[in-house]
Short mmCIF file of the C-alpha atoms (twelve columns), coordinates in Angstrom:
data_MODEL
# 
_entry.id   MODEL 
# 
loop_
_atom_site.group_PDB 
_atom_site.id 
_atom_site.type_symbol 
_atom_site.label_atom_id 
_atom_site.label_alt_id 
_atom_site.label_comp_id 
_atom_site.label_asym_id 
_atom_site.label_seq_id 
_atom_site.Cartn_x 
_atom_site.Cartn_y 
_atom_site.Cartn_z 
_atom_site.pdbx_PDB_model_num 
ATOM 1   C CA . UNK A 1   -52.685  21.142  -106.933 1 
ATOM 2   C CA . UNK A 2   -50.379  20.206  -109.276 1 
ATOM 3   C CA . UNK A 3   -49.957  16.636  -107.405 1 
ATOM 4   C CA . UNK A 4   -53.547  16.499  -107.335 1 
ATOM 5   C CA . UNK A 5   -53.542  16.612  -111.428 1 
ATOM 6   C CA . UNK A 6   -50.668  13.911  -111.943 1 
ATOM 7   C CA . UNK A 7   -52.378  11.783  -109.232 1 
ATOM 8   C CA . UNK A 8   -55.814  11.977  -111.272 1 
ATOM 9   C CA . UNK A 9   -53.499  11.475  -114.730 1 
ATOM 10  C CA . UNK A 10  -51.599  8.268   -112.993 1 
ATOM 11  C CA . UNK A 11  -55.337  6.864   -111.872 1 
ATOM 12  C CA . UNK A 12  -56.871  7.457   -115.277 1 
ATOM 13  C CA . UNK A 13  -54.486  5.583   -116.762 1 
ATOM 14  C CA . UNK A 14  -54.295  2.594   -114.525 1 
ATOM 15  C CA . UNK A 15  -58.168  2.505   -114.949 1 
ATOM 16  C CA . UNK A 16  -57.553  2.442   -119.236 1 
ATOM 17  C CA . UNK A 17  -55.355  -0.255  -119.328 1 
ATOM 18  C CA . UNK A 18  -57.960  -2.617  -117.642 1 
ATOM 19  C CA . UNK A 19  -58.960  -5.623  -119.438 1 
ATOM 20  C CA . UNK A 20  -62.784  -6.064  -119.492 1 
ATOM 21  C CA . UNK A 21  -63.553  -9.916  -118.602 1 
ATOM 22  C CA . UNK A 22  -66.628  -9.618  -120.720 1 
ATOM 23  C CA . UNK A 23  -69.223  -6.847  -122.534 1 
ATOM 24  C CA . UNK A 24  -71.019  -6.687  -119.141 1 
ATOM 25  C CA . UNK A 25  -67.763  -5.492  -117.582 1 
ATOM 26  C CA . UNK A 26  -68.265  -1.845  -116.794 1 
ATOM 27  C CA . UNK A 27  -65.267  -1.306  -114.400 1 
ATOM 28  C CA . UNK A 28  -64.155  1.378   -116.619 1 
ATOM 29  C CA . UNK A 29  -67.254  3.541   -117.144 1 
ATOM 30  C CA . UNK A 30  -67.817  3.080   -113.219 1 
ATOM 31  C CA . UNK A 31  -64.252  4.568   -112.058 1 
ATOM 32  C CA . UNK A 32  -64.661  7.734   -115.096 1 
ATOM 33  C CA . UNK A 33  -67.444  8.326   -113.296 1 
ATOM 34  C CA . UNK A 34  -66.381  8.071   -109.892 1 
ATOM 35  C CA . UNK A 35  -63.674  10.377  -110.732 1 
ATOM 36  C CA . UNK A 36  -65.811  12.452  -112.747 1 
ATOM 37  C CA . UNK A 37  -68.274  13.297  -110.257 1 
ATOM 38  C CA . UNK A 38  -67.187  12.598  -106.748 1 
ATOM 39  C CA . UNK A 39  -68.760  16.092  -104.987 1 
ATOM 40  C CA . UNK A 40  -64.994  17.244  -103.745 1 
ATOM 41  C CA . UNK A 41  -61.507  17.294  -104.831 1 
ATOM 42  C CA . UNK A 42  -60.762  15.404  -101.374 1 
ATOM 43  C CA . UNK A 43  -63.804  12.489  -102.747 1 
ATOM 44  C CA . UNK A 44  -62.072  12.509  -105.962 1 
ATOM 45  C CA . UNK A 45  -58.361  12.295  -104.295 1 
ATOM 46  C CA . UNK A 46  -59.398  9.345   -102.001 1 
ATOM 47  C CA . UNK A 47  -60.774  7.924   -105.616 1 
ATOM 48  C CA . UNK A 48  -57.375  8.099   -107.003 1 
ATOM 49  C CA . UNK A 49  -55.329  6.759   -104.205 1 
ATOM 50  C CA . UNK A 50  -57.556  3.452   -103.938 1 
ATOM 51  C CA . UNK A 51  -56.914  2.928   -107.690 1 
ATOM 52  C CA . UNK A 52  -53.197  3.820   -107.453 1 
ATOM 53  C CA . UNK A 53  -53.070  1.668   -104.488 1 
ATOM 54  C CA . UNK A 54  -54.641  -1.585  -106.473 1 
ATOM 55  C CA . UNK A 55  -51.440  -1.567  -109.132 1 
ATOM 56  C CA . UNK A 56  -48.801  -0.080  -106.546 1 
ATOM 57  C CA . UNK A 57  -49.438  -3.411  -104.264 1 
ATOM 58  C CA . UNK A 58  -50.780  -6.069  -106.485 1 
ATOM 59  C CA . UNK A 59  -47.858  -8.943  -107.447 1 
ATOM 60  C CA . UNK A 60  -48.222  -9.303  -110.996 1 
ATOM 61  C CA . UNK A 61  -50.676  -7.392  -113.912 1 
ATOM 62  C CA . UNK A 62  -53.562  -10.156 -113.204 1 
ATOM 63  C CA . UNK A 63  -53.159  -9.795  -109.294 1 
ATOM 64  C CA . UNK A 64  -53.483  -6.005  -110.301 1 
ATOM 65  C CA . UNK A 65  -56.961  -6.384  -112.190 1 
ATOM 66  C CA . UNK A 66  -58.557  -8.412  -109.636 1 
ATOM 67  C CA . UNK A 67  -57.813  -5.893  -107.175 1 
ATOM 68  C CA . UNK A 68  -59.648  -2.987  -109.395 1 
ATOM 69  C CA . UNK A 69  -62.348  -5.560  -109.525 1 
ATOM 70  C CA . UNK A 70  -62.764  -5.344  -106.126 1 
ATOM 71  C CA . UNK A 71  -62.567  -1.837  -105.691 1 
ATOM 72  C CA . UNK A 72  -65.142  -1.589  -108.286 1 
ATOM 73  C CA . UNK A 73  -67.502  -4.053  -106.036 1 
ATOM 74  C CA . UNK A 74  -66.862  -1.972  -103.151 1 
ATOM 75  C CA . UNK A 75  -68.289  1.012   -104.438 1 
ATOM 76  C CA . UNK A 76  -71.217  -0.989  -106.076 1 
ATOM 77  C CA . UNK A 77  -72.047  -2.416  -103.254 1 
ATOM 78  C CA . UNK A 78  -71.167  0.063   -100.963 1 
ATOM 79  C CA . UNK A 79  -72.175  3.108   -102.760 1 
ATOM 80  C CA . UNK A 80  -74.151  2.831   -105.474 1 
ATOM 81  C CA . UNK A 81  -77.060  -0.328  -104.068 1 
ATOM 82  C CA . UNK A 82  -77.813  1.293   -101.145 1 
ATOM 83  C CA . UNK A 83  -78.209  4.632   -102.193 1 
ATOM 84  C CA . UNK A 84  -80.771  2.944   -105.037 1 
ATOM 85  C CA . UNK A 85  -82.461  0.793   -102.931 1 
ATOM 86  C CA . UNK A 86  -85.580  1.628   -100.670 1 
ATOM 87  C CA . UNK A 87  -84.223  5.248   -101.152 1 
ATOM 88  C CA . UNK A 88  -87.633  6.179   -102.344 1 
ATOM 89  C CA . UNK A 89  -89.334  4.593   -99.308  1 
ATOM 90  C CA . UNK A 90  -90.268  6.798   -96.387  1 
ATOM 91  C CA . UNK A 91  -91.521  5.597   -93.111  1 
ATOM 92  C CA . UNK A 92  -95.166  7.044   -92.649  1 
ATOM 93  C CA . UNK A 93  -95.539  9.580   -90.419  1 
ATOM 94  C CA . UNK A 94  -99.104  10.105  -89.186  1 
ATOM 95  C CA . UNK A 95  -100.292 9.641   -93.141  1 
ATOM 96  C CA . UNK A 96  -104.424 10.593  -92.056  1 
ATOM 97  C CA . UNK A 97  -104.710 14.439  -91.239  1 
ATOM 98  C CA . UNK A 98  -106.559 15.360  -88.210  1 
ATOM 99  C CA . UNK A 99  -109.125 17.532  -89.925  1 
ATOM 100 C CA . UNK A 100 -108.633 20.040  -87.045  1 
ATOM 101 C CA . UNK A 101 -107.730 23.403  -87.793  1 
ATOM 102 C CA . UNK A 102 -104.466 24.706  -85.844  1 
ATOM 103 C CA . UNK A 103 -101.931 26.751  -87.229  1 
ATOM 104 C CA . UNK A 104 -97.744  26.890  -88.381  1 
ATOM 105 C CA . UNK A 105 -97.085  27.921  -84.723  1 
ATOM 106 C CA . UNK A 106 -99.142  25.374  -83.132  1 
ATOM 107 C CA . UNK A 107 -97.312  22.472  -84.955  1 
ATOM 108 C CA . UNK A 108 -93.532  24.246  -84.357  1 
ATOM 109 C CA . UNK A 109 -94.335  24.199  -80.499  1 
ATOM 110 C CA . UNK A 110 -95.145  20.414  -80.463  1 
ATOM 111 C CA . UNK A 111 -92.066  19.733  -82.197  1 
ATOM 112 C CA . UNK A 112 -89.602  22.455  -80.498  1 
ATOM 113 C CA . UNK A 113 -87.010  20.939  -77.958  1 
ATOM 114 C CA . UNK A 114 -85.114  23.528  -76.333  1 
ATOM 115 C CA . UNK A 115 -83.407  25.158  -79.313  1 
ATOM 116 C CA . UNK A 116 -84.144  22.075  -81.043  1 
ATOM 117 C CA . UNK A 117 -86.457  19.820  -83.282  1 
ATOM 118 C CA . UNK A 118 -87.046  16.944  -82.305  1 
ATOM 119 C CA . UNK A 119 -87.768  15.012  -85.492  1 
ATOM 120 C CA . UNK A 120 -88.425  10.987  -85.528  1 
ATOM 121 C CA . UNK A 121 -89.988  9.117   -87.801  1 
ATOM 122 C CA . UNK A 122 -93.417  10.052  -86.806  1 
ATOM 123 C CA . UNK A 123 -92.462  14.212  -86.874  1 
ATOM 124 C CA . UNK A 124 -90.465  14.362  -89.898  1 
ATOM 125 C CA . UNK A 125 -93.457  15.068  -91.962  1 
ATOM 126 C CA . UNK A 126 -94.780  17.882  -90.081  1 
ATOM 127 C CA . UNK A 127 -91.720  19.531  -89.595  1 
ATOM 128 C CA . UNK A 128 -90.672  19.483  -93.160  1 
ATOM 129 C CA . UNK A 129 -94.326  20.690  -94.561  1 
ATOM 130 C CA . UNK A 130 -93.833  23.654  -91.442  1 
ATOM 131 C CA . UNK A 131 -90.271  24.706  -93.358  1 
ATOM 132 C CA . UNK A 132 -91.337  24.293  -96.941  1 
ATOM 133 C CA . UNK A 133 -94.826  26.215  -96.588  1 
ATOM 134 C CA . UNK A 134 -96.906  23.031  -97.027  1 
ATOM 135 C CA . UNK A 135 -95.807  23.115  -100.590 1 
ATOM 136 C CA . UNK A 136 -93.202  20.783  -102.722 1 
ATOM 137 C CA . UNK A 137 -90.244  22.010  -103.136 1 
ATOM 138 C CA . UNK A 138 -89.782  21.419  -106.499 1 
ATOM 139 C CA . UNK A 139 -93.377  22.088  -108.320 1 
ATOM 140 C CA . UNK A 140 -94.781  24.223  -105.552 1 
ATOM 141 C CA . UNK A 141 -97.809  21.838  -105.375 1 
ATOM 142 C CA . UNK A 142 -99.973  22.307  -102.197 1 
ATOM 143 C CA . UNK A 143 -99.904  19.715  -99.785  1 
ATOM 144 C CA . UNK A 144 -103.821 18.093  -99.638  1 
ATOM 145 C CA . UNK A 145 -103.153 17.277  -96.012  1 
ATOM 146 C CA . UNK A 146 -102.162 20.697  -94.613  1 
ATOM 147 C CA . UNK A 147 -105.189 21.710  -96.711  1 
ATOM 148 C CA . UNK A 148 -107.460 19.681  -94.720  1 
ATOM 149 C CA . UNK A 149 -105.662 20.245  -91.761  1 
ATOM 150 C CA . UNK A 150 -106.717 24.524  -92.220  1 
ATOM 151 C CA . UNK A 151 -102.785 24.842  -92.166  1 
ATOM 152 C CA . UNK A 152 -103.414 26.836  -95.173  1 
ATOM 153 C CA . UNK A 153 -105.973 28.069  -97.596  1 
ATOM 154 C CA . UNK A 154 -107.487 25.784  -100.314 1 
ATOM 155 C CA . UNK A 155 -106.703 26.410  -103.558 1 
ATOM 156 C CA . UNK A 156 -106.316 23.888  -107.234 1 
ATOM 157 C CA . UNK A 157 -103.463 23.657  -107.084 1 
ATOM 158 C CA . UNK A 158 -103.061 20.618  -104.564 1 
ATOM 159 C CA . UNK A 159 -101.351 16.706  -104.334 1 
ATOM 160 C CA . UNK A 160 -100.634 14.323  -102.163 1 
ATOM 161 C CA . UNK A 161 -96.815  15.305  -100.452 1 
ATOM 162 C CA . UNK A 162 -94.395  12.615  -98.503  1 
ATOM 163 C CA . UNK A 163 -91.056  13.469  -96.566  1 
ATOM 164 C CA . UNK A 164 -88.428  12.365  -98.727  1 
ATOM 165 C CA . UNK A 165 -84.840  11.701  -97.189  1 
ATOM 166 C CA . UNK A 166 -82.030  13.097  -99.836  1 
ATOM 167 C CA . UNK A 167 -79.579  10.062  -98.094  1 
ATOM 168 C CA . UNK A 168 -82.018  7.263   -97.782  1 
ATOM 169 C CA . UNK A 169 -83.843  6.506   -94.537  1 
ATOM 170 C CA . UNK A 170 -82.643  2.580   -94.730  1 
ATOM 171 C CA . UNK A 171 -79.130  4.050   -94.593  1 
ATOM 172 C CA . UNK A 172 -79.513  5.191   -90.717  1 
ATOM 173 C CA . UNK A 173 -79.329  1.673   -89.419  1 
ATOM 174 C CA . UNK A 174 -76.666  0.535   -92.071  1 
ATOM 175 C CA . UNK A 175 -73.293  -1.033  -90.953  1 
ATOM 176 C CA . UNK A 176 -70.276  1.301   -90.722  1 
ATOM 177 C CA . UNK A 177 -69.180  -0.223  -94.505  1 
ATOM 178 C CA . UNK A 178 -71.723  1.524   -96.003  1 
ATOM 179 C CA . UNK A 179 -70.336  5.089   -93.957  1 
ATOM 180 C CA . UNK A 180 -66.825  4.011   -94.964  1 
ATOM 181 C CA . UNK A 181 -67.471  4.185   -99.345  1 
ATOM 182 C CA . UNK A 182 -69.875  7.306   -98.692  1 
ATOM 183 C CA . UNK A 183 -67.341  9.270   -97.083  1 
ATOM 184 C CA . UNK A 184 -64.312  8.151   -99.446  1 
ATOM 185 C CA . UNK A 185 -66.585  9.117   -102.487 1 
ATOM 186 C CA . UNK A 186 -67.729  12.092  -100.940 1 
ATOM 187 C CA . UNK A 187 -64.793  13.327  -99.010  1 
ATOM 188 C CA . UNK A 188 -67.306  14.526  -96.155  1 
ATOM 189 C CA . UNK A 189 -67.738  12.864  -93.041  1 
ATOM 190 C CA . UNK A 190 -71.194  12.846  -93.010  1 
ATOM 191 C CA . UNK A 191 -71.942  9.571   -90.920  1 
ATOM 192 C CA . UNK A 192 -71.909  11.371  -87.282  1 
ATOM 193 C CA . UNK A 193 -74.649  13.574  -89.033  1 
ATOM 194 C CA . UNK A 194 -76.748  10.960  -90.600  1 
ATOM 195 C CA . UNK A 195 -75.975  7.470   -88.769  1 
ATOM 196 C CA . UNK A 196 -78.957  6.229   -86.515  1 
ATOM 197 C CA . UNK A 197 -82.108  8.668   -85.707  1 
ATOM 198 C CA . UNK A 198 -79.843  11.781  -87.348  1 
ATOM 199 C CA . UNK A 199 -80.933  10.136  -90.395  1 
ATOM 200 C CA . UNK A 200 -84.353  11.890  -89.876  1 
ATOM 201 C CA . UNK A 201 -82.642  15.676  -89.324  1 
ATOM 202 C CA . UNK A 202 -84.638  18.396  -91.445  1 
ATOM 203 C CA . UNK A 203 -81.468  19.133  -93.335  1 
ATOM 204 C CA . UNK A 204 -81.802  15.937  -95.221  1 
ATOM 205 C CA . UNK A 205 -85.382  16.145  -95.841  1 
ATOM 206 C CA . UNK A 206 -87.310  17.557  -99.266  1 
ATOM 207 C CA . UNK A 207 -90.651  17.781  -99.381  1 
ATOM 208 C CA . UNK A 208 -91.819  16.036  -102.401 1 
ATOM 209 C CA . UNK A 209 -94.672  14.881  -104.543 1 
ATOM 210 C CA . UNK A 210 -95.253  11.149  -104.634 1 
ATOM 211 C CA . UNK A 211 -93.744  11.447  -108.543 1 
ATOM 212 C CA . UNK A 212 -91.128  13.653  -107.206 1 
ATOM 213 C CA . UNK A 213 -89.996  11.135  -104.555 1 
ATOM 214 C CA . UNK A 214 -90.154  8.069   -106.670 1 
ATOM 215 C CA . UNK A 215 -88.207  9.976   -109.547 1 
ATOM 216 C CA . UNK A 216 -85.310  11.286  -106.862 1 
ATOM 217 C CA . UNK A 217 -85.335  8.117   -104.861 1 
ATOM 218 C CA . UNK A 218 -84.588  6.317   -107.976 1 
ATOM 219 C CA . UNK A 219 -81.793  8.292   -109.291 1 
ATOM 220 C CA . UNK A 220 -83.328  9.446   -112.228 1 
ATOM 221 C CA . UNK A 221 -84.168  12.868  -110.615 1 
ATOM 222 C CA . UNK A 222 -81.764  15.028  -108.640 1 
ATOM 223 C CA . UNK A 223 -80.837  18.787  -108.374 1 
ATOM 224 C CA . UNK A 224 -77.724  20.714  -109.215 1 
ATOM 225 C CA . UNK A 225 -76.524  23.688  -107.745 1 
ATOM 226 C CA . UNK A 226 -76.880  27.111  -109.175 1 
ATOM 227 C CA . UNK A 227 -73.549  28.890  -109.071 1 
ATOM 228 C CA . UNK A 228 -73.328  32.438  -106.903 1 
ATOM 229 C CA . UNK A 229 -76.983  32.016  -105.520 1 
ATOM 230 C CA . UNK A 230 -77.046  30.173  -102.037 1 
ATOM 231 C CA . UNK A 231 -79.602  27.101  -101.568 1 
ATOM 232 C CA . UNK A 232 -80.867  27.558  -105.252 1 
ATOM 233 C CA . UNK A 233 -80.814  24.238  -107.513 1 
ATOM 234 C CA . UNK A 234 -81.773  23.504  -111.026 1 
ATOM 235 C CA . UNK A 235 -83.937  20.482  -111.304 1 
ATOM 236 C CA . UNK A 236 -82.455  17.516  -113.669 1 
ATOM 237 C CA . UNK A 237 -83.227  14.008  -114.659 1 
ATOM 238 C CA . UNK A 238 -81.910  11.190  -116.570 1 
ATOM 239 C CA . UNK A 239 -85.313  10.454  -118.140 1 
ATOM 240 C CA . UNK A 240 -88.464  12.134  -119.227 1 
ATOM 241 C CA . UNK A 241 -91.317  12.136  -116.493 1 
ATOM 242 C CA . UNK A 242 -94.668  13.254  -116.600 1 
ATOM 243 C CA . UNK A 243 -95.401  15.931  -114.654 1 
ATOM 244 C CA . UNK A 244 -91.528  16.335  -113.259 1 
ATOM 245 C CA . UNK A 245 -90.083  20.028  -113.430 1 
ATOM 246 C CA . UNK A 246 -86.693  19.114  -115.444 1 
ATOM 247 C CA . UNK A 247 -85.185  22.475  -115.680 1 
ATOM 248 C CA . UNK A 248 -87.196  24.333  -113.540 1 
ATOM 249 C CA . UNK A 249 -84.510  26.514  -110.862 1 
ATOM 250 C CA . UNK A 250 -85.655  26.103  -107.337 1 
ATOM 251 C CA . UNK A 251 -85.005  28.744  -104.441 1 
ATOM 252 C CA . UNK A 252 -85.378  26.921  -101.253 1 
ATOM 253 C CA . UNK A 253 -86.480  29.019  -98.241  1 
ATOM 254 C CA . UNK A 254 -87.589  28.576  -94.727  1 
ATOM 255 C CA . UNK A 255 -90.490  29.900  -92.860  1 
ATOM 256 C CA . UNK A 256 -88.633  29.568  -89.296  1 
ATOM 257 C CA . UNK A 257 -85.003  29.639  -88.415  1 
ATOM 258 C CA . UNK A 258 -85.358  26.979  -85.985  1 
ATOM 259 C CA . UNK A 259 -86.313  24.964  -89.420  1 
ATOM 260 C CA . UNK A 260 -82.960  24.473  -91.239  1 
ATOM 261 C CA . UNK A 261 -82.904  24.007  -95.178  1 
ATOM 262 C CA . UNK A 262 -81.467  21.038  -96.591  1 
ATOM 263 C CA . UNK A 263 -77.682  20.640  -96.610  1 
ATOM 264 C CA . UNK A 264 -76.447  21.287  -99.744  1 
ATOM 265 C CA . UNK A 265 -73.520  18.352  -98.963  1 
ATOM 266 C CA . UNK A 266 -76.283  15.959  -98.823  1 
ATOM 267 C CA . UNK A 267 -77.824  17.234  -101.958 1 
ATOM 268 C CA . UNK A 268 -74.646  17.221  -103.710 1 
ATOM 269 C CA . UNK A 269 -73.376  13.960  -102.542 1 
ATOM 270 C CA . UNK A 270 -77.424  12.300  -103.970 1 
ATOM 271 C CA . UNK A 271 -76.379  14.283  -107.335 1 
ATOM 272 C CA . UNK A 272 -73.158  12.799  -107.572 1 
ATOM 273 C CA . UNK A 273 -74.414  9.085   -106.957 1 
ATOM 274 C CA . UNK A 274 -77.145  9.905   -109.616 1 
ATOM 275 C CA . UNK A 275 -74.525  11.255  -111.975 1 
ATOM 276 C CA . UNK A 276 -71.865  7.888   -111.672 1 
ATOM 277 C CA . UNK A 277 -75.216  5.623   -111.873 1 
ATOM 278 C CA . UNK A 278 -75.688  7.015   -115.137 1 
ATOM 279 C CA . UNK A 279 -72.810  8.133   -116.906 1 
ATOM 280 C CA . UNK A 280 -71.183  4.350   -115.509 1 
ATOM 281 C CA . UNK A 281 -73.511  2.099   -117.924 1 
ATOM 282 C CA . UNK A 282 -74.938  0.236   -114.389 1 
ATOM 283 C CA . UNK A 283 -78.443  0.975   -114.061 1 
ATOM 284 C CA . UNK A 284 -79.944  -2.204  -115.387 1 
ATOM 285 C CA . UNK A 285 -77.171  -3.966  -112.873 1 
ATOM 286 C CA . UNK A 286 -78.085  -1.777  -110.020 1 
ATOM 287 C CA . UNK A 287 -81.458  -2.112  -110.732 1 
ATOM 288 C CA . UNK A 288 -81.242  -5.991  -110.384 1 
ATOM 289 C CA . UNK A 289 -79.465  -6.080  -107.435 1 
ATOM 290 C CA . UNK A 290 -80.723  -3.003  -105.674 1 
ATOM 291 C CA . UNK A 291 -83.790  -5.452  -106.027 1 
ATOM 292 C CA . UNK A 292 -82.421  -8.513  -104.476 1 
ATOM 293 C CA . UNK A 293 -81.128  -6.296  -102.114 1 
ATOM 294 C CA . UNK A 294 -84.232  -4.839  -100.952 1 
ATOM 295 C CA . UNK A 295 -86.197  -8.797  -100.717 1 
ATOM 296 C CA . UNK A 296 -82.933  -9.656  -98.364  1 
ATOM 297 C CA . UNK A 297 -83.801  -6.700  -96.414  1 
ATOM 298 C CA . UNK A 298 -87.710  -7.961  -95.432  1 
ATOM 299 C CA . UNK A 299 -86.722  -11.417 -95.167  1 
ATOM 300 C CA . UNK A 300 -86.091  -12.508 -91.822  1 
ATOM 301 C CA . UNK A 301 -83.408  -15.214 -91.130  1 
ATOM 302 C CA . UNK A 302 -85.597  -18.173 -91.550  1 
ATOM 303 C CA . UNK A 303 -86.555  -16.877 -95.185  1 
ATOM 304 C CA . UNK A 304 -89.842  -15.471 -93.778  1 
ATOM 305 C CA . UNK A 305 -91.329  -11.987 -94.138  1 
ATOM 306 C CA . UNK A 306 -91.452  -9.394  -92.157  1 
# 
């Protein structure tokens, strides 16, 4: 512990005595936050060891800041882009209900495997909207679909729900650099859970209102844990939305075991990135490149659309 503390003392320092290049430098804000708010003590060591690292091998003071530079890039890049950009996008399950009345039980044994769900892209929906009572999780709005589906009773209460992934969908297919800076900030490995179709497990699934999803995909939504009370979370955002439930505390539940509830490492790791996005002074940058990121992502290599 008490290595721990000079280790985060020695990295705090080597981040102060950066030199800025410019006003739009925010190298400084971005590593407070990173140490700030990385979700463990191991995310926040790893943190202080690449920062350490940067002075402890660079040749001279200049050599030194170029390397922080970098680090700082890495994470951007690395980090912070992807988990802005298309996070809010879900691929469509079946988005057209079937208007035929069938029931919880009916759905669970289409998607049961063995002991297992077997969730793709076109299941993920269902599954989700089977766990979270065909409600959002966070407002407790009905889903429309399951409504007209005779899943469940109608009532006013009602909207329009999606699937929304807590670790983006686009990150499944991502290279293993993108893996590499999630786990350092997070000190979980998480990418043997996520990586490829796992990206698409319930446990990193919310069900959401369209508002909902765009406000958590974006980073200005995300939920905090309530301490002593297991998979309960107090709803927070960065900016005022209409119709979002800031402060609202959320008990999540499911209505089958074979349904598991979101993993609270995912949740706290999509916290976390929200958290450094803020309290870091980037979101205008992010939001710029998380932009040119996403029109590199649809064009294909001769500068045509997908």
């Amino acid at each position: 512990m008490a290595d721990s503390i000079i280790s985060l003392a020695s990295a705090r320092a080597v981040v102060s005595n950066y030199i800025p290049k410019n006003e739009q430098d925010c190298t400084i804000p971005l590593f407070q936050a990173l140490l700030d708010h990385a979700p463990t003590e191991q995310g926040q060591r790893n943190i202080c060891r690449q920062i350490l690292e940067c002075e402890e091998g660079a040749h001279d003071k200049r050599h030194a800041t170029q390397r922080l530079q970098g680090l700082a890039e890495w994470y951007k890049f690395g980090l912070l882009v992807p988990m802005k950009t298309r996070s809010c996008r879900t691929p469509k399950a079946s988005d057209c209900p079937s208007r035929t009345e069938s029931t919880d039980q009916e759905v669970l044994d289409n998607l049961v495997v063995g002991e297992d769900i077997a969730v793709n892209q076109r299941d993920v929906k269902k599954a989700a909207l089977c766990r979270d009572n065909h409600r959002s999780l966070l407002s407790g709005l009905v889903d429309e679909g399951s409504i007209l589906e005779g899943l469940v009773p109608d009532t006013d209460d009602t909207t329009f729900t999606e699937a929304a992934h807590i670790i983006p969908f686009s990150l499944g297919n991502q290279n293993a650099l993108v893996w590499t800076v999630l786990e350092s900030f997070s000190g979980w490995e998480v990418a043997s859970l996520l990586s490829g179709h796992q990206i698409n497990r319930l446990e990193n699934i919310l069900t959401l209102t369209m508002l909902e999803h765009w406000a958590f995909g974006r980073l200005t939504g995300w939920l905090e844990p309530v301490a002593g009370e297991d998979d309960t979370y107090r709803v927070c955002s960065s900016r005022k939305h209409h119709d979002f439930p800031e402060g609202k505390v959320v008990h999540f539940t499911t209505t089958n075991s074979k349904l598991p509830l979101p993993d609270p490492r995912f949740i706290a790791i999509h916290a976390a990135c929200a958290k450094v996005l803020h309290a870091s002074g980037e979101m205008r940058n992010l939001y710029r490149m998380a932009k040119e990121y996403e029109e590199a992502l649809v064009l294909a290599p001769d500068g045509s659309s997908e």
